[in-house]
C-alpha positions as CSV (number, residue, x, y, z in Angstrom):
1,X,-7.7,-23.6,-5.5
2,X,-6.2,-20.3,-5.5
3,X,-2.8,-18.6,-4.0
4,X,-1.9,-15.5,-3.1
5,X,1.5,-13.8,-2.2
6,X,1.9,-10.4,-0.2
7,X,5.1,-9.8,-0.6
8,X,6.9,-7.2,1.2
9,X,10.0,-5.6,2.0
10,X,10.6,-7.4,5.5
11,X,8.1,-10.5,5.3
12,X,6.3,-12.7,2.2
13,X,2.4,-13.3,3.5
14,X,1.7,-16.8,1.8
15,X,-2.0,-18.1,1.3
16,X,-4.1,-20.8,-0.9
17,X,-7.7,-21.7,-0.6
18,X,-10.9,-21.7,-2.7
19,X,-11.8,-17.6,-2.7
20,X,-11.0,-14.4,-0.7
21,X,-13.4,-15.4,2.1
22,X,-11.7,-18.9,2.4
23,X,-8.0,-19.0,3.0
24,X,-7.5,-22.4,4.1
25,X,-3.4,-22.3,4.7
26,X,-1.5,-19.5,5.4
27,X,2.3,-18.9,6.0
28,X,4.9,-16.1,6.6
29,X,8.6,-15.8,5.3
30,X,10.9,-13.8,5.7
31,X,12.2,-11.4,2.8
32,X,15.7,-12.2,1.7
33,X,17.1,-12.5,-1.4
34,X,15.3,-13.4,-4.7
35,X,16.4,-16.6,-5.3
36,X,15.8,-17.6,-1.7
37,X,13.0,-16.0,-0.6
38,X,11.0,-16.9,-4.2
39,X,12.2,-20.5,-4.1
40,X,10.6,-21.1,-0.5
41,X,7.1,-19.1,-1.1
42,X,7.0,-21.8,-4.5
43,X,8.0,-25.0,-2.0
44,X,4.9,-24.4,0.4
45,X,2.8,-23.1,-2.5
46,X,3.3,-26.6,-4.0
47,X,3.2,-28.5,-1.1
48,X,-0.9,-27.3,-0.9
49,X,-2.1,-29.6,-3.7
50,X,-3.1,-27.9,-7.5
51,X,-3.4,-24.5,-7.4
52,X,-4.9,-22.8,-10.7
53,X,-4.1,-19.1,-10.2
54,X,-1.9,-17.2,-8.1
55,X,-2.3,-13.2,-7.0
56,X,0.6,-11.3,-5.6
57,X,0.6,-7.3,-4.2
58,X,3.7,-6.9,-4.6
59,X,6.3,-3.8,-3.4
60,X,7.3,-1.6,-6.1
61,X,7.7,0.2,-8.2
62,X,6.7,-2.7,-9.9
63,X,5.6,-2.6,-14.1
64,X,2.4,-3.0,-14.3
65,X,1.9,-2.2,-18.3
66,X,0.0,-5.6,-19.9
67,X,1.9,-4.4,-23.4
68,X,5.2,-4.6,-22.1
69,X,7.4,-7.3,-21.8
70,X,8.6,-6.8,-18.2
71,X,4.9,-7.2,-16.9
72,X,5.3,-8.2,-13.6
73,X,8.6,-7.1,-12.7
74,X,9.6,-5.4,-9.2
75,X,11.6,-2.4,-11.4
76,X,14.0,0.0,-9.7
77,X,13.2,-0.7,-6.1
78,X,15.7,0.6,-3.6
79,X,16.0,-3.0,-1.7
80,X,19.4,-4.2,-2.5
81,X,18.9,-7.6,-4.8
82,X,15.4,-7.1,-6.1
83,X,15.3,-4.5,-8.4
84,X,14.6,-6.2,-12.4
85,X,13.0,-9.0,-9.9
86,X,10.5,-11.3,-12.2
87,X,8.7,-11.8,-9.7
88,X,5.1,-13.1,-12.0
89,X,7.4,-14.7,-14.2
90,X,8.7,-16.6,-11.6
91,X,5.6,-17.9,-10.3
92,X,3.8,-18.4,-13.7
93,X,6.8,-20.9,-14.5
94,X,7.6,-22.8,-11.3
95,X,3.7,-23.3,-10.4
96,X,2.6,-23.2,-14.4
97,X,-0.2,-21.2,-13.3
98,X,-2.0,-17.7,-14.6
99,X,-1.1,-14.8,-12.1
100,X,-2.7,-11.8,-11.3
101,X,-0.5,-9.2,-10.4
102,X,-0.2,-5.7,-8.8
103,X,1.5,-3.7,-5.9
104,X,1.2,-4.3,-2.1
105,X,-0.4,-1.0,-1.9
106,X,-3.5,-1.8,-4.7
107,X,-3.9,-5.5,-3.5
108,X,-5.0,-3.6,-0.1
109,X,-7.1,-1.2,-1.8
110,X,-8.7,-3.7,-3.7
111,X,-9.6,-5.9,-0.1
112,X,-10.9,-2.6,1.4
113,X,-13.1,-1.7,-1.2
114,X,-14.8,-4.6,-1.2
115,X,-15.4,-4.3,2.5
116,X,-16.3,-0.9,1.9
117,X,-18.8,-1.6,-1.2
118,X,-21.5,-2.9,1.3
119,X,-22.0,0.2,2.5
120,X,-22.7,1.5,-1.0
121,X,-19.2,3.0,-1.3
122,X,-17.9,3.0,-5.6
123,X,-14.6,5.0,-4.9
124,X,-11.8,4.5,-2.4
125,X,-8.2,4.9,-1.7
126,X,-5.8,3.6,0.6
127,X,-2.9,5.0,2.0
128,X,-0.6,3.2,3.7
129,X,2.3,5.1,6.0
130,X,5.1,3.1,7.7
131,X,8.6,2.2,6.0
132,X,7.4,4.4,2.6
133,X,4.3,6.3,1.9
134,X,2.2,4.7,-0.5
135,X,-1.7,5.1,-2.3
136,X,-4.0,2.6,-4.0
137,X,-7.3,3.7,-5.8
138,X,-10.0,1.6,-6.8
139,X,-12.8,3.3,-9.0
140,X,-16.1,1.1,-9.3
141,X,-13.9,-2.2,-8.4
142,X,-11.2,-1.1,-10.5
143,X,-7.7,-0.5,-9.3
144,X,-6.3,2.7,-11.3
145,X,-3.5,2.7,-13.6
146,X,-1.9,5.5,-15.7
147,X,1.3,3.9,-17.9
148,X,2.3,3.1,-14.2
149,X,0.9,2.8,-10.8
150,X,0.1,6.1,-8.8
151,X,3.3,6.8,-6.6
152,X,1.3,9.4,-3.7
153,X,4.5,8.7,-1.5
154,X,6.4,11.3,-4.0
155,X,4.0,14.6,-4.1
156,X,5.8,17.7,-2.7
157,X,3.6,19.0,0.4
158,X,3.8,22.2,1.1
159,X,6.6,22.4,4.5
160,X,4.9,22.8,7.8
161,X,6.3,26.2,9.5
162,X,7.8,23.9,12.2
163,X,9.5,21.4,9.8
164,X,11.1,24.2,7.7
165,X,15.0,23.0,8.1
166,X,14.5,18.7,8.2
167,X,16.0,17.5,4.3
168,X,13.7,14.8,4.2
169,X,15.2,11.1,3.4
170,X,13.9,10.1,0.5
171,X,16.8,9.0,-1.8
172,X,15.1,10.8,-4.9
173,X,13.4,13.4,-4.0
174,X,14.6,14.7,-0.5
175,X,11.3,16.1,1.4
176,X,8.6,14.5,-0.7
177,X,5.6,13.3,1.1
178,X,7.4,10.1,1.8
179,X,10.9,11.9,2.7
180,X,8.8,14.1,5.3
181,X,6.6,11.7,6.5
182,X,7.8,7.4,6.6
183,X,8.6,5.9,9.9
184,X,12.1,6.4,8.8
185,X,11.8,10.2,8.4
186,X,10.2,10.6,11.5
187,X,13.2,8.3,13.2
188,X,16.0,11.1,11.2
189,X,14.6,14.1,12.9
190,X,13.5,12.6,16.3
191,X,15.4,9.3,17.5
192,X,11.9,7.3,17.9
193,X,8.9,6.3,16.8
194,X,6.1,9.2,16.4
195,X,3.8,6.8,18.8
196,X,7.1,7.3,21.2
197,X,7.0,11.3,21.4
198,X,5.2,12.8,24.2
199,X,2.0,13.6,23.1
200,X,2.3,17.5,23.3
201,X,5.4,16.6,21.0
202,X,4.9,19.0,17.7
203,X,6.2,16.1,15.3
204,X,2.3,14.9,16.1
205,X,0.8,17.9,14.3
206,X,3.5,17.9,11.7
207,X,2.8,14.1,10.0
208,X,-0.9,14.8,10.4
209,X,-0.5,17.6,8.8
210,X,1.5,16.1,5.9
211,X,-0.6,13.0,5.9
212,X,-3.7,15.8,5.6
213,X,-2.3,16.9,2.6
214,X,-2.4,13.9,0.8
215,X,-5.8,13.5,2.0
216,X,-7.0,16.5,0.5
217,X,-5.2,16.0,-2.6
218,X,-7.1,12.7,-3.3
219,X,-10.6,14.5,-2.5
220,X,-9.4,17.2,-4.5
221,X,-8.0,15.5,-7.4
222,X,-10.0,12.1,-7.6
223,X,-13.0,13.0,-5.3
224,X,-12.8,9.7,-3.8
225,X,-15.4,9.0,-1.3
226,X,-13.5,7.1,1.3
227,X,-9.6,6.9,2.5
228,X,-8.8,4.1,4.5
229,X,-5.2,4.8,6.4
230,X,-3.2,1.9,7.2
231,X,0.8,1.1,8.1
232,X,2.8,1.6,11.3
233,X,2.8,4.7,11.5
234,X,-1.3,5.4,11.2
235,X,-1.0,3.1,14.5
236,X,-0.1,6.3,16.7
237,X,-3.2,6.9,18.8
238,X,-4.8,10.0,18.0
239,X,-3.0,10.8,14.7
240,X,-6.0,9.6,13.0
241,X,-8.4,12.0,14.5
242,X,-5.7,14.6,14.0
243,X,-5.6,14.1,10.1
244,X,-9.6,14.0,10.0
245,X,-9.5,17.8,11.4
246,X,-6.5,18.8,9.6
247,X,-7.8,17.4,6.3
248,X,-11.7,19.4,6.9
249,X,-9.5,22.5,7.5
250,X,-7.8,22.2,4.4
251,X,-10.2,21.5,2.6
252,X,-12.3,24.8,3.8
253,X,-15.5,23.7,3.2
254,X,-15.2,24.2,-1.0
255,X,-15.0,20.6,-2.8
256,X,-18.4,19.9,-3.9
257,X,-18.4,16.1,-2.3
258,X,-17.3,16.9,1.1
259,X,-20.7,15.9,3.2
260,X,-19.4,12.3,1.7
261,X,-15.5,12.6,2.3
262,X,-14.5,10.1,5.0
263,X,-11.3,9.0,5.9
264,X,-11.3,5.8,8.0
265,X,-9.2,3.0,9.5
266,X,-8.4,0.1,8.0
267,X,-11.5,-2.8,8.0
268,X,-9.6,-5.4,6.6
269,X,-7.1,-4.8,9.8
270,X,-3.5,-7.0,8.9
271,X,-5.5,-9.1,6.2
272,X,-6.3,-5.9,3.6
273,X,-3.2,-7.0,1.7
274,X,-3.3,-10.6,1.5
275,X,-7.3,-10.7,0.8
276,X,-6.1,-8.5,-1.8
277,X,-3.8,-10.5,-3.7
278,X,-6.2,-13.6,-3.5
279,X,-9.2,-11.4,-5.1
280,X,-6.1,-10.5,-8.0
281,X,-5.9,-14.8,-8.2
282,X,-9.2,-14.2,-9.5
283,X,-8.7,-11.9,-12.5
284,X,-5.4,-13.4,-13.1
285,X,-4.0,-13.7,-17.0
């Protein structure tokens, strides 16, 4: 039997059963600190009978380096308590299983991919907008790493013309995509929730265009054939048809692969991150 752990910043996403297509238990928990929240995700792991591997997408940054000794370690996270978290370590000793181990952001990748691979699909990335701005890439079934995992939440766009005086609120790097773009940068400049504005509101055409921008920096850069756009804030109705034009505009016609750039919802719908961390179970060490 297998486990899995989505853990994020507000809720842990627990699961066990025999393969990605077969969760047979699954349980949420509420993110408090370490030594609670880990304790109680390892009590109902327990509690589902032998369990040989465990996955967890975990939020980051996270160290994802197999040479180094802090492999699987939630590293300088913002979240007050869990930054130099063990989180694989943890796991691996209370359970004395192998784990598999990456961030939220790639387990979710990894889940669409797979979804997507049926329709003959070999590159994709998934971008996720809500509380930060994040992107996974999976190249022939492979998540990418560099000597860490990609951070797309922390590219500079360029500054729409009607977003020129906003200072973004990301804690390192101001207006970054993230500091321009999160639910909570979108709650600094306007009091709500983008899918709260009217709908001839200008903040609409500002995140799209930001989100755009990312877009076309994956086509550009990676050449990606599919985006998938998940989180909170892709939720807003019509923001996703507003990126798609915004993102062909930018683009101008130029990259070679552009008859095959799509950029779509989310398949895997509130599962892409769990089913993820249960296919990581699989190709745990």
């Amino acid at each position: 039997m297998l486990a899995a752990i989505e853990a994020g910043g507000t809720k842990f996403v627990l699961a066990t059963g025999p393969s990605p297509d077969t969760m047979t238990a699954r349980h949420t928990i509420p993110t408090r600190d370490p030594a609670t929240t880990l304790a109680e995700a390892a009590q109902w792991l327990a509690a589902q009978g032998t369990i040989t591997a465990i996955g967890i997408g975990s939020f980051g940054p996270v160290e994802l380096d197999p040479g180094s000794d802090r492999w699987g370690f939630i590293t300088n996270t913002p979240k007050p308590g869990w930054a130099d978290c063990d989180i694989a370590g943890y796991f691996r000793t209370r359970l004395g299983v192998l784990v598999g181990f990456d961030t939220d952001v790639n387990a979710a990748a990894l889940a669409e991919y797979r979804a997507a691979e049926t329709a003959g699909c070999r590159s994709l990335a998934y971008l996720t907008i809500g509380t930060g701005i994040g992107a996974g890439l999976v190249l022939n079934g492979v998540p990418v790493h560099g000597v860490a995992h990609p951070e797309m939440g922390h590219i500079y766009p360029r500054r729409h013309p009607l977003d020129r005086d906003f200072a973004g609120v990301c804690p390192h790097h101001g207006d970054c995509l993230e500091g321009l773009a999160s639910g909570p940068a979108i709650m600094a400049r306007w009091g709500v929730s983008l899918s709260q504005l009217p709908q001839d509101h200008p903040g609409h055409a500002i995140i799209a265009d930001y989100i755009a921008q990312a877009c076309h920096v994956l086509f550009a850069a990676v050449a990606v054939e599919r985006i998938v756009i998940g989180g909170g804030v892709a939720k807003t109705a019509e923001l996703m048809e507003c990126i798609m034009a915004r993102t062909a505009e930018l683009g101008a016609g130029y990259l070679p692969g552009t008859a095959r750039h799509r950029i779509h919802g989310p398949q895997c719908g509130e599962d892409a991150g769990i089913s993820g961390a249960m296919m990581l179970a699989q190709t745990a060490r």
